[in-house]
C-alpha positions as protocol buffer text, in pm:
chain_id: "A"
residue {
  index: 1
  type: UNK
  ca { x: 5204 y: 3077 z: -17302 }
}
residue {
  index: 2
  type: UNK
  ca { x: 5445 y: 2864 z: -17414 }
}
residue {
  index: 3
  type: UNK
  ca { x: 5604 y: 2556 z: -17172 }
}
residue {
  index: 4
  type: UNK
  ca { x: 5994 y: 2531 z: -17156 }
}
residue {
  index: 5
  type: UNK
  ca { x: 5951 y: 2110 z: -17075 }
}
residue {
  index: 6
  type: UNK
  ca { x: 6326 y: 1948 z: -16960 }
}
residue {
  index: 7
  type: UNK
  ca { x: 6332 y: 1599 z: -16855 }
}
residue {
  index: 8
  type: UNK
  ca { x: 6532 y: 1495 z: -16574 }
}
residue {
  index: 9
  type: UNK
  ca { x: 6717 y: 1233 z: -16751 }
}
residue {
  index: 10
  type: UNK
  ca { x: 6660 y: 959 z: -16451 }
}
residue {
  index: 11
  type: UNK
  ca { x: 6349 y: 746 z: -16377 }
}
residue {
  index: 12
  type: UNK
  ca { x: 6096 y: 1041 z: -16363 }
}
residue {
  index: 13
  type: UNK
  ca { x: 6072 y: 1409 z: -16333 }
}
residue {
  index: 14
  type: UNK
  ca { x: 6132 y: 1725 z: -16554 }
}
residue {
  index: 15
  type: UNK
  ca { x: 6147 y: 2068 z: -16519 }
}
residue {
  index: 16
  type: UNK
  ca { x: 5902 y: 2297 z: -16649 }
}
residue {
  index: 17
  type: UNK
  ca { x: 5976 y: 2725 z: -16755 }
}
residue {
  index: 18
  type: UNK
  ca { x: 5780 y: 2938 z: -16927 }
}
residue {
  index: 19
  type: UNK
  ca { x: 5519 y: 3008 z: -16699 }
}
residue {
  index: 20
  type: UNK
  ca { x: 5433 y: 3240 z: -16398 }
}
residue {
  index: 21
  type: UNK
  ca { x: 5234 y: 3074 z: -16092 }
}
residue {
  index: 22
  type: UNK
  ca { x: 5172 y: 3384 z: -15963 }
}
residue {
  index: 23
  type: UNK
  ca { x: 4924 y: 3505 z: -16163 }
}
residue {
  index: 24
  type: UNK
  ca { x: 4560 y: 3287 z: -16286 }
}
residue {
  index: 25
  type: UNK
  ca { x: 4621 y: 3035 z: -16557 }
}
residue {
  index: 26
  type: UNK
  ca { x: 4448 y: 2966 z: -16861 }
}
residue {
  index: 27
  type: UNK
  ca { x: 4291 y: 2673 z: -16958 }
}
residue {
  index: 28
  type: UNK
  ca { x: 4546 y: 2566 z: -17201 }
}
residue {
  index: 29
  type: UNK
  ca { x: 4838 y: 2612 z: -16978 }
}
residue {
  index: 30
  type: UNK
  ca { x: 4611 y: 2408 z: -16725 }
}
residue {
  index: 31
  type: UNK
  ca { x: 4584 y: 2131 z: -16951 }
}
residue {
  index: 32
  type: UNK
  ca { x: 4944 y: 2156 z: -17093 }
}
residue {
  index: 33
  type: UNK
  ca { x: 5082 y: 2124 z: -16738 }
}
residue {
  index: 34
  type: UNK
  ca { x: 4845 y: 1820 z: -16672 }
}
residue {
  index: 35
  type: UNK
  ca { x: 4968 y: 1625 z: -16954 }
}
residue {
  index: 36
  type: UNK
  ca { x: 5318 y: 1681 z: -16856 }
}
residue {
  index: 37
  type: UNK
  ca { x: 5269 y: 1586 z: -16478 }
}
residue {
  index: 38
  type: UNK
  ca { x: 5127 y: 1277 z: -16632 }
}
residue {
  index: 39
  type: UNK
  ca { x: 5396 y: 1195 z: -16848 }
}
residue {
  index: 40
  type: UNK
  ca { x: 5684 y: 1258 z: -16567 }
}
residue {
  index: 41
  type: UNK
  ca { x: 5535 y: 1189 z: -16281 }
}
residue {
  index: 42
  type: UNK
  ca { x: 5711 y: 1466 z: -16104 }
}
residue {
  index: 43
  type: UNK
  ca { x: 5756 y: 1805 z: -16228 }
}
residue {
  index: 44
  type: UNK
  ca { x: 5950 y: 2127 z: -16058 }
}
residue {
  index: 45
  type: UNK
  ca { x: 5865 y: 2481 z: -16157 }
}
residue {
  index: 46
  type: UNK
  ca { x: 6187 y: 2700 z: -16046 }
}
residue {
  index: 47
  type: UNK
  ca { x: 6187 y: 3044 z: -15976 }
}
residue {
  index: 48
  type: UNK
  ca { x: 5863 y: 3128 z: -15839 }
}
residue {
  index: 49
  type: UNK
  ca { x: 5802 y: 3390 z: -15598 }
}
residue {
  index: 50
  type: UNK
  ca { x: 5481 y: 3222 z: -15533 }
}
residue {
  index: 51
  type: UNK
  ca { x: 5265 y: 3351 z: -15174 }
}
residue {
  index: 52
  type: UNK
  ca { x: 5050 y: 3084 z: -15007 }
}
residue {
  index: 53
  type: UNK
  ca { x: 4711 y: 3238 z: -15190 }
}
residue {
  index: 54
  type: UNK
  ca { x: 4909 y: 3150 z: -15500 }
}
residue {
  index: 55
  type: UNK
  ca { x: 5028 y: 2765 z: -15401 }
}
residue {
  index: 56
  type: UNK
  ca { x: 4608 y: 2712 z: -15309 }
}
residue {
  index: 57
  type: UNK
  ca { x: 4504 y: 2876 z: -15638 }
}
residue {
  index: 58
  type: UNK
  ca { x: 4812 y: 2621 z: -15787 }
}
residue {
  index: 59
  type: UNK
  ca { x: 4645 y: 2321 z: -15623 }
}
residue {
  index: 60
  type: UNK
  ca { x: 4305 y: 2388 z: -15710 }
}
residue {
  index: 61
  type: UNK
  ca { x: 4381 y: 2338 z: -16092 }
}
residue {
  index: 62
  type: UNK
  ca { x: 4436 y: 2001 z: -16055 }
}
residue {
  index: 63
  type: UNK
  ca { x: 4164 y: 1835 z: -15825 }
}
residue {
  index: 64
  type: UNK
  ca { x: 3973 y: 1980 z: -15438 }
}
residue {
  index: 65
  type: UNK
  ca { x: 4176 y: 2009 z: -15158 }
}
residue {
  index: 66
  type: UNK
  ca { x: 4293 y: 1684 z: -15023 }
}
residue {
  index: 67
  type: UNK
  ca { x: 4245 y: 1567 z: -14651 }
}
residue {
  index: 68
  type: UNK
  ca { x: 4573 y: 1620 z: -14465 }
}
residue {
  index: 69
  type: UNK
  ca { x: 4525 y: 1445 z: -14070 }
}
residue {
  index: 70
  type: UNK
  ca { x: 4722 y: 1455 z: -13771 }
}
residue {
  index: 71
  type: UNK
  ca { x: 4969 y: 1755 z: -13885 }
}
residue {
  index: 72
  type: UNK
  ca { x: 4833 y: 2090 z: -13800 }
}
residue {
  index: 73
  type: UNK
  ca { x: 4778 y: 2375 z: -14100 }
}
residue {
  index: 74
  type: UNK
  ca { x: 4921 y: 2743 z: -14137 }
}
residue {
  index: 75
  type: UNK
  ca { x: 4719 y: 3013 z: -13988 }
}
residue {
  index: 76
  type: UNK
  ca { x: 4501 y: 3175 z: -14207 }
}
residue {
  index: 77
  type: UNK
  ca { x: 4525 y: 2876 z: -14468 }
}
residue {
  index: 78
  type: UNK
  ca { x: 4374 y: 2520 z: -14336 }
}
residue {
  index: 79
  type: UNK
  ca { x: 4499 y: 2348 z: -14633 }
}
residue {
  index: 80
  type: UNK
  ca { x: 4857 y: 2425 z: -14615 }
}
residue {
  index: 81
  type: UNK
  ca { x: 5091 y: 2229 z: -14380 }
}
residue {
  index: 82
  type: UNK
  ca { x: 5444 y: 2336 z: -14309 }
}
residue {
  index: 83
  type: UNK
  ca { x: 5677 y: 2151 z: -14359 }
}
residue {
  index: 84
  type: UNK
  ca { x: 5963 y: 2249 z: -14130 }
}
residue {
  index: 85
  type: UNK
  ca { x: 6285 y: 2149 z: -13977 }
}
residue {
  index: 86
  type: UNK
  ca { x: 6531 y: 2427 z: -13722 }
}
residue {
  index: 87
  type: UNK
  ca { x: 6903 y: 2447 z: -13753 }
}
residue {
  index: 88
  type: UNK
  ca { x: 6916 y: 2310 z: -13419 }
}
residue {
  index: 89
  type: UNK
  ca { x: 6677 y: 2033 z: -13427 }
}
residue {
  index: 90
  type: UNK
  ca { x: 6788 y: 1617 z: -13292 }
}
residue {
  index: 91
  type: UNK
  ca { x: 6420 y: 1480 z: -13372 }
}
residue {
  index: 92
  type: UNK
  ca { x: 6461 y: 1239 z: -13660 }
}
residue {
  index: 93
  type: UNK
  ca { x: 6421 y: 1372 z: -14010 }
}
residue {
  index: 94
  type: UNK
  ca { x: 6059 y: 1416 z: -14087 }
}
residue {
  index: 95
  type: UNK
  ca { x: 5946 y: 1109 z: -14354 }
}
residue {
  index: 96
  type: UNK
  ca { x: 6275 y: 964 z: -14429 }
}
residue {
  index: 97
  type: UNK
  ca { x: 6134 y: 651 z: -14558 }
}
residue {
  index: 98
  type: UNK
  ca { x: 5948 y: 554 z: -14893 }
}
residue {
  index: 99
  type: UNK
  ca { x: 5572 y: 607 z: -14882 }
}
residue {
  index: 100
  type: UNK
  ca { x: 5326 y: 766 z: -15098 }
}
residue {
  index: 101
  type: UNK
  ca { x: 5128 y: 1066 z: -14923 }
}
residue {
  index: 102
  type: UNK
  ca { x: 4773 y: 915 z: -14726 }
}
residue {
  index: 103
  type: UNK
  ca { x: 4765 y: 565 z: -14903 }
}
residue {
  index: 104
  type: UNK
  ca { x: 4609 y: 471 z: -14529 }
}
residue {
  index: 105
  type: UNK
  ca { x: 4295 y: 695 z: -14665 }
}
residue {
  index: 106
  type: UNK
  ca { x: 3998 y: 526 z: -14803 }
}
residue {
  index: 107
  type: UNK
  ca { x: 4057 y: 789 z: -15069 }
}
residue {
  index: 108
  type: UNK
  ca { x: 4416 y: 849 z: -15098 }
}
residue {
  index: 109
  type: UNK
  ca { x: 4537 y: 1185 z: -15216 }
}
residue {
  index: 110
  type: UNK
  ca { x: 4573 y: 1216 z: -15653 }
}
residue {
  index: 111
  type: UNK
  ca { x: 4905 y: 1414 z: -15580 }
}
residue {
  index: 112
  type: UNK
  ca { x: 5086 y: 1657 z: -15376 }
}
residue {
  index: 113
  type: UNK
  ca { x: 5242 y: 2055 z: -15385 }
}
residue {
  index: 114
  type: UNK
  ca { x: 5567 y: 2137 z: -15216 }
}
residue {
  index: 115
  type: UNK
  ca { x: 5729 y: 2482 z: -15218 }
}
residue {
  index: 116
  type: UNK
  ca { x: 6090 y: 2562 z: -15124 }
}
residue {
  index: 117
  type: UNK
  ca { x: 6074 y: 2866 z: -14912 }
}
residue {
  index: 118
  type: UNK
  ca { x: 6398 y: 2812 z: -14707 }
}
residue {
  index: 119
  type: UNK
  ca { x: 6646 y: 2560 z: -14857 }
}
residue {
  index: 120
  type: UNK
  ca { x: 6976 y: 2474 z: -14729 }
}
residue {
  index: 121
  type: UNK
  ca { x: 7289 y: 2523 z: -14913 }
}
residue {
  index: 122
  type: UNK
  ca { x: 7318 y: 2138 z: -14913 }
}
residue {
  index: 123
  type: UNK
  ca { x: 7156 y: 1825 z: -14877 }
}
residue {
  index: 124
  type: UNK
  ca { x: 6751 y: 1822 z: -14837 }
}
residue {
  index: 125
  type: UNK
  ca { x: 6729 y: 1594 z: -15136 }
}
residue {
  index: 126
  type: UNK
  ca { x: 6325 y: 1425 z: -15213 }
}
residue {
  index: 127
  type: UNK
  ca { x: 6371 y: 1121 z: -15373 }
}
residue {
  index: 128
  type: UNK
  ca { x: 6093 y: 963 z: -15592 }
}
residue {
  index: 129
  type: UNK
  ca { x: 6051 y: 571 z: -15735 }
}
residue {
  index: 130
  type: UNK
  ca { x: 5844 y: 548 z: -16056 }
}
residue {
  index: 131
  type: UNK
  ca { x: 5595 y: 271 z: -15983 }
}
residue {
  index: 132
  type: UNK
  ca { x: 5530 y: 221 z: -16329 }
}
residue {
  index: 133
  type: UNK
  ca { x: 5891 y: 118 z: -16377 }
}
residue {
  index: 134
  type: UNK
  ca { x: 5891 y: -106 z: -16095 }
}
residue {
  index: 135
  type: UNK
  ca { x: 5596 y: -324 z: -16194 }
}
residue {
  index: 136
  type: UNK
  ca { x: 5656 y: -316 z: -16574 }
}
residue {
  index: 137
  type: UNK
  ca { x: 6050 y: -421 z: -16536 }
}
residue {
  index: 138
  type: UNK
  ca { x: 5941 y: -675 z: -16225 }
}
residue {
  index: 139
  type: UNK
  ca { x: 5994 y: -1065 z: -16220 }
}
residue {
  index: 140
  type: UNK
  ca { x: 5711 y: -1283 z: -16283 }
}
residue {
  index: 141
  type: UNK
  ca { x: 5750 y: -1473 z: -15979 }
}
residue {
  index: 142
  type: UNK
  ca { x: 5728 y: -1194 z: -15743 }
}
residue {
  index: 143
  type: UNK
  ca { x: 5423 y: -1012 z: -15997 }
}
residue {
  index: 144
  type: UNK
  ca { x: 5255 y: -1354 z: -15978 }
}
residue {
  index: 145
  type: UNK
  ca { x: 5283 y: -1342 z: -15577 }
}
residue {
  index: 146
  type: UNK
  ca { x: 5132 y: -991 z: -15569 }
}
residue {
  index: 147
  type: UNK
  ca { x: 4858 y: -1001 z: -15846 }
}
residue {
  index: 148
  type: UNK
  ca { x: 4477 y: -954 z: -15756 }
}
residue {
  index: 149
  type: UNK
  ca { x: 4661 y: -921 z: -15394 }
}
residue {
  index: 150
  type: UNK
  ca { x: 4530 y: -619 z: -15167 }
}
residue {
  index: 151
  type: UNK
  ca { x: 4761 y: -458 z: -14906 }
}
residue {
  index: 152
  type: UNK
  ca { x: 4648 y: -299 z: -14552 }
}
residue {
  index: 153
  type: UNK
  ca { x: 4715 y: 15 z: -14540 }
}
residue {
  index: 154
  type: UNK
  ca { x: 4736 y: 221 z: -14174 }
}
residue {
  index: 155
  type: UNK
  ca { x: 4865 y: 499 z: -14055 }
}
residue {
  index: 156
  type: UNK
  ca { x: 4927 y: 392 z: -13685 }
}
residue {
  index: 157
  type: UNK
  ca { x: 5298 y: 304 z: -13730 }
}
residue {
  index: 158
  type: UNK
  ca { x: 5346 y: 662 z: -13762 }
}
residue {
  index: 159
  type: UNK
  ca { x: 5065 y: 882 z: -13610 }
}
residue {
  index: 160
  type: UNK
  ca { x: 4918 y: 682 z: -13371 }
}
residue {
  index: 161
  type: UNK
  ca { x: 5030 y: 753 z: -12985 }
}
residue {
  index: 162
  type: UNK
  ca { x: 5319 y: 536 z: -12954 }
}
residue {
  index: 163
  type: UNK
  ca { x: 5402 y: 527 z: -13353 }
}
residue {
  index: 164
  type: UNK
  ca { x: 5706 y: 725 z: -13495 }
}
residue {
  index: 165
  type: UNK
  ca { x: 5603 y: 1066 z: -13436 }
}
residue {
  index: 166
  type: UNK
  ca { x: 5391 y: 957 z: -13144 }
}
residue {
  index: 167
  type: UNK
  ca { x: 5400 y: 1101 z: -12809 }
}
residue {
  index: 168
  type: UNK
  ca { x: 5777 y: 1052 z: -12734 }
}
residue {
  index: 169
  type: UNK
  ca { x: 5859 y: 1228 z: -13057 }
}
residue {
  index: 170
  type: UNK
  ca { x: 5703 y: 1533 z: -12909 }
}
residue {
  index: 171
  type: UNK
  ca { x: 6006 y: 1555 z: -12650 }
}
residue {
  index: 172
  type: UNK
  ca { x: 6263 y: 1569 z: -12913 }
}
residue {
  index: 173
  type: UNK
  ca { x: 6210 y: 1890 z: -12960 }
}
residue {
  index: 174
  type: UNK
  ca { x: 6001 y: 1848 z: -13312 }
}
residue {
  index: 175
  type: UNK
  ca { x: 5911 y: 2177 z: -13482 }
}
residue {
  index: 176
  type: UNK
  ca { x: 5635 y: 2057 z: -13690 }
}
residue {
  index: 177
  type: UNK
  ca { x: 5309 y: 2048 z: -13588 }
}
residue {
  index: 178
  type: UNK
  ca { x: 5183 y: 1682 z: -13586 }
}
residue {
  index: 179
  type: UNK
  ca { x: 4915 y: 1535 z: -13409 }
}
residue {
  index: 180
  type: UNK
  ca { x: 4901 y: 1226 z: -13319 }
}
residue {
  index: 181
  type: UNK
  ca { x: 4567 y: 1041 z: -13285 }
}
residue {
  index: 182
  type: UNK
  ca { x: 4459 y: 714 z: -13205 }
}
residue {
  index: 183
  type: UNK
  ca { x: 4244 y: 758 z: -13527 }
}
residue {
  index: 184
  type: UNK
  ca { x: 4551 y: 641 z: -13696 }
}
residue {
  index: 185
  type: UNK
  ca { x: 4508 y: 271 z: -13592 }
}
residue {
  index: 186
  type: UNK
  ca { x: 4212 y: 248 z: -13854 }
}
residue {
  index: 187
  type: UNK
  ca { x: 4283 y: 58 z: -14192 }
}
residue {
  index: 188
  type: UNK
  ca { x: 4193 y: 78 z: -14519 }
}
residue {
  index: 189
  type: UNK
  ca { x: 4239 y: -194 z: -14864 }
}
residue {
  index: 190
  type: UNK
  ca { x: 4405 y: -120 z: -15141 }
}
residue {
  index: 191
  type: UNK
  ca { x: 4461 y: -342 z: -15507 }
}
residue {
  index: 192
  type: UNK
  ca { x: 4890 y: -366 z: -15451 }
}
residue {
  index: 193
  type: UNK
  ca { x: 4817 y: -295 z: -15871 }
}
residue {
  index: 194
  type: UNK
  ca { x: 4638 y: -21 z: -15919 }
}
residue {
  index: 195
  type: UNK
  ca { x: 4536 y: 100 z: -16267 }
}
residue {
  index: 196
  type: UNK
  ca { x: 4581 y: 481 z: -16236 }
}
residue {
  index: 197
  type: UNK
  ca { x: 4243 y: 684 z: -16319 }
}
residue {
  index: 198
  type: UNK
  ca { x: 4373 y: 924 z: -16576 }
}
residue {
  index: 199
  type: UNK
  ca { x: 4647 y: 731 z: -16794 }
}
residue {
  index: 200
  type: UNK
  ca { x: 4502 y: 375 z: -16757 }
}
residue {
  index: 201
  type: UNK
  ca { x: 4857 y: 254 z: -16697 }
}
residue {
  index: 202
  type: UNK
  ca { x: 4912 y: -25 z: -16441 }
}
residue {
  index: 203
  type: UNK
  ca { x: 5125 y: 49 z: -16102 }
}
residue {
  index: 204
  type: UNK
  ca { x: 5244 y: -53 z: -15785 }
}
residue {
  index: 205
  type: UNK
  ca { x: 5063 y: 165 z: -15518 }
}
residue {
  index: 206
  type: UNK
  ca { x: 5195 y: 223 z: -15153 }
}
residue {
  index: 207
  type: UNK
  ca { x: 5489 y: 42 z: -14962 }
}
residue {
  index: 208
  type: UNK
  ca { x: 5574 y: -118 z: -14610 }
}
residue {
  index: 209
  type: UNK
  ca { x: 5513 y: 179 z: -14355 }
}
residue {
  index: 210
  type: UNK
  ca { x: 5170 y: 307 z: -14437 }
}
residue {
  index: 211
  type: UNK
  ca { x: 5113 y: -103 z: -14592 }
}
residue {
  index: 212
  type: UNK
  ca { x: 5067 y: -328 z: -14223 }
}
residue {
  index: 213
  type: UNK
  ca { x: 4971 y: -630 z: -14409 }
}
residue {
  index: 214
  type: UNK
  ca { x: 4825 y: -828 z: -14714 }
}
residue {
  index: 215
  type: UNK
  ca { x: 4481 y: -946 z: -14657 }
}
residue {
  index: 216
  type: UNK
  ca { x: 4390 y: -1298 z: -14659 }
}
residue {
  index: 217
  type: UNK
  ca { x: 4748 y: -1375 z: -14551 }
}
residue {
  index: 218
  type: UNK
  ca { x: 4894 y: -1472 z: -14196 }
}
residue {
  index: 219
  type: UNK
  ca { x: 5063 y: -1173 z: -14067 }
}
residue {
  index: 220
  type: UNK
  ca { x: 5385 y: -1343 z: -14117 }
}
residue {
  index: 221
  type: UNK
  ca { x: 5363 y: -1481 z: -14470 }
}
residue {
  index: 222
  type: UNK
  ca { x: 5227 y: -1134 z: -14548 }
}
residue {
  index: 223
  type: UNK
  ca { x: 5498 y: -934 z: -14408 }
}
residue {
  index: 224
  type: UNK
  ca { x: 5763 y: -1191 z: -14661 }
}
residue {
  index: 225
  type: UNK
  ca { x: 5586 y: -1013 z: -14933 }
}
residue {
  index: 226
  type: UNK
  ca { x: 5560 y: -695 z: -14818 }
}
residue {
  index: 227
  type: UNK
  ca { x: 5929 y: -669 z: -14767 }
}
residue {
  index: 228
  type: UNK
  ca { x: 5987 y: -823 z: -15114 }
}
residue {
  index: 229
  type: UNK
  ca { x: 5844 y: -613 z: -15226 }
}
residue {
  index: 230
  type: UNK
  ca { x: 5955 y: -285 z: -15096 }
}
residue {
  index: 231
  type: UNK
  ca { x: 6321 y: -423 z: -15201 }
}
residue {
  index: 232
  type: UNK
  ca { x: 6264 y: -449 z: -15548 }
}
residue {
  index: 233
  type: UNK
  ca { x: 6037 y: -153 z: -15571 }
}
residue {
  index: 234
  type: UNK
  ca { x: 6275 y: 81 z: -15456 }
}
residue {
  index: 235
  type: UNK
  ca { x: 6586 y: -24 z: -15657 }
}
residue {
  index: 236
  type: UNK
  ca { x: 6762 y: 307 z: -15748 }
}
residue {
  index: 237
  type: UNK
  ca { x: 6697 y: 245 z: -16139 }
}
residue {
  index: 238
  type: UNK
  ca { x: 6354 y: 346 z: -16063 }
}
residue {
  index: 239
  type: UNK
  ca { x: 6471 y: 665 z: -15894 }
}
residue {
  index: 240
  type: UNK
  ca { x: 6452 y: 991 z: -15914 }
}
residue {
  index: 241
  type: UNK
  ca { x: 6662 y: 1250 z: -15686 }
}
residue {
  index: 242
  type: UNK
  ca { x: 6523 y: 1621 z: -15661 }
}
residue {
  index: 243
  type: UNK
  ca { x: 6741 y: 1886 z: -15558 }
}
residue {
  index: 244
  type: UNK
  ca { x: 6560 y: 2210 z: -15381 }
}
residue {
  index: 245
  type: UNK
  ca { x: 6647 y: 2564 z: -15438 }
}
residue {
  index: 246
  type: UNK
  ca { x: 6480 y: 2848 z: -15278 }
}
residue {
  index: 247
  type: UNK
  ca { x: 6126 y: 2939 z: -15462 }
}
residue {
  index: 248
  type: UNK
  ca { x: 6074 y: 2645 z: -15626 }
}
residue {
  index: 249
  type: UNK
  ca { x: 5738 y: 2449 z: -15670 }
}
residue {
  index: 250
  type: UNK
  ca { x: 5733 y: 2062 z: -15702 }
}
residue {
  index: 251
  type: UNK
  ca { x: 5420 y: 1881 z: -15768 }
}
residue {
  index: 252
  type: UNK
  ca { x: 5456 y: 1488 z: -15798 }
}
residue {
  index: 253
  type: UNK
  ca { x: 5148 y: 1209 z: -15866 }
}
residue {
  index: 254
  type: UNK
  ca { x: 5116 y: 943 z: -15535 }
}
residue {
  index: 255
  type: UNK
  ca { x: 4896 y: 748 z: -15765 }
}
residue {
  index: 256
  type: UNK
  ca { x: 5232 y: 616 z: -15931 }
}
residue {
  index: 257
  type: UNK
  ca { x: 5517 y: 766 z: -15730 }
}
residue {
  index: 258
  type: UNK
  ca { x: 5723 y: 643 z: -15370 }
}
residue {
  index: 259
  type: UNK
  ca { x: 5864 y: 944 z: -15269 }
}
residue {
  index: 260
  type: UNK
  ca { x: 6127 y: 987 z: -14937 }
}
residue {
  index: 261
  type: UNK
  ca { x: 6307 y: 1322 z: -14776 }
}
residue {
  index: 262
  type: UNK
  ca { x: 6668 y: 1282 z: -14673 }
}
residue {
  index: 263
  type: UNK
  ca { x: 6903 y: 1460 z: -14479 }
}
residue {
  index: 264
  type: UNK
  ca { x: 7218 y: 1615 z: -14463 }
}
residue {
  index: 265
  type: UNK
  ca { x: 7201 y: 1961 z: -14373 }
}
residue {
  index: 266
  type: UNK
  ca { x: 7247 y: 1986 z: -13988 }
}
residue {
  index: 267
  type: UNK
  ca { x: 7287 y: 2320 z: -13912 }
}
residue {
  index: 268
  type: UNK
  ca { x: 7072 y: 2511 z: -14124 }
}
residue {
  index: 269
  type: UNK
  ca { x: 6664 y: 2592 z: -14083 }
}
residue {
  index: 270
  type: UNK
  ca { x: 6513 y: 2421 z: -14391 }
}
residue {
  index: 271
  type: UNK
  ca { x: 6095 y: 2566 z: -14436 }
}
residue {
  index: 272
  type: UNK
  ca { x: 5830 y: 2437 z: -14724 }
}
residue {
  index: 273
  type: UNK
  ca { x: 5450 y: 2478 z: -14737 }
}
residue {
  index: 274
  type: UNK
  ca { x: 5273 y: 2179 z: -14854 }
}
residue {
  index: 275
  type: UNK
  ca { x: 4951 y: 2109 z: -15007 }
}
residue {
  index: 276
  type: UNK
  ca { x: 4782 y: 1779 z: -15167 }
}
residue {
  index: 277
  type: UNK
  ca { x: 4560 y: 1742 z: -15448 }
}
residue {
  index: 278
  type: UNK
  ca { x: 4264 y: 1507 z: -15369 }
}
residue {
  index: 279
  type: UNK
  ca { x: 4120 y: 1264 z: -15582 }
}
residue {
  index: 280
  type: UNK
  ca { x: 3870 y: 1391 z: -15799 }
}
């Protein structure tokens, strides 16, 4: 089997045809599709009528299942989440800011599976930041304020009971399943530079949201940094900005990546099932 490889042309990402995710894999196509999730950071596999058995099998090529807390799975499949959004719905858009998926883990999640099972005729975008990018093409100054630095990561601005999609989200009417926990105030440390496992290149890992702090700074002095951070490592020449058509897989690497969903498309039901790849 022989893989069609297009890169996107921006920071990251290409799309890959020439291969049928419905049916088993071999080894080689395993190991060619590896190398180019590696190389682009993001890649999206169009056209595939894939079932949920098929998006597991998918996921299992690459690494175990990952751990995904406080939003509830499919029925039948526990490691499937759905991510889901009704034509009708006034709750904020679900992860409409940069983050990378779980970086509040103690062992945050090698990368994640997304497939487009409804899509709206507009808007919906995912937009990625290549990490690499950001750290390679970064001033000294701010790389000299953020080496050997390690960041706080939490998930409690979020999922605990009075974070984001706390217990007054659940009155706006919020279709997905999330489940807030006051197991999200735990934290965990992270390197801010991260040298990633499998192509020993050096990267920025995580952002403010999931990051609460840097430790051995004053919360204050910390937070300057954070948000300098998150400025320059954002910067759309680091960007990437998927557009989603109907069976479509995306798999992306949160060991390198900032990813964000957008908007847009008010009006229309918008469905994907989600998996994550753990870290081996």
């Amino acid at each position: 089997m022989s893989l069609e490889i297009t890169p996107s042309g921006q920071a990251c990402g290409a799309t890959v045809r020439g291969v049928d995710l419905t049916r088993p894999l071999d080894k080689e196509t395993i190991a060619d599709i590896r190398k180019a999730w590696l190389d682009h950071q993001v890649l999206s596999f169009p056209d595939q009528k894939m079932t949920d058995s098929d998006l597991e099998r998918f996921t299992q090529y690459f690494g175990p299942f990952g751990d995904d807390p406080f939003i509830a799975p499919i029925e039948g499949h526990p490691h499937i989440i759905a991510v889901k959004r009704a034509a009708d719905e006034t709750a904020p858009i679900f992860a409409e800011s940069w983050h990378t998926d779980w970086s509040f883990q103690k062992r945050p999640p090698a990368g994640t599976c997304l497939f487009g099972i409804t899509i709206p005729p507009s808007g919906g975008d995912t937009l990625f930041a290549n990490q690499y990018l950001a750290l390679e093409q970064m001033p000294e100054d701010l790389r000299s304020r953020i080496e050997g630095r390690h960041a706080i990561h939490s998930a409690r601005n979020a999922y605990s009971p009075v974070g984001m999609y706390g217990e007054d989200d659940k009155a706006k009417g919020r279709s997905m399943d999330i489940r807030p926990s006051a197991d999200a105030e735990a934290t965990e440390r992270h390197d801010i530079i991260r040298v990633h496992p499998e192509t020993g290149r050096k990267s920025i890992f995580g952002c403010a949201g999931y990051i609460v702090g840097i430790a051995g700074m004053e919360q204050e002095e910390g937070w300057d940094l954070v948000t300098d951070l998150y400025r320059w490592q954002t910067r759309p020449e680091f960007q990437y900005r998927h557009e989603w058509e109907p069976d479509m897989l995306l798999m992306w690497d949160n060991r390198c990546l900032l990813h964000m969903a957008t908007g847009g498309y008010a009006g229309h039901d918008r469905l994907l099932h989600r998996t994550t790849i753990g870290a081996a």
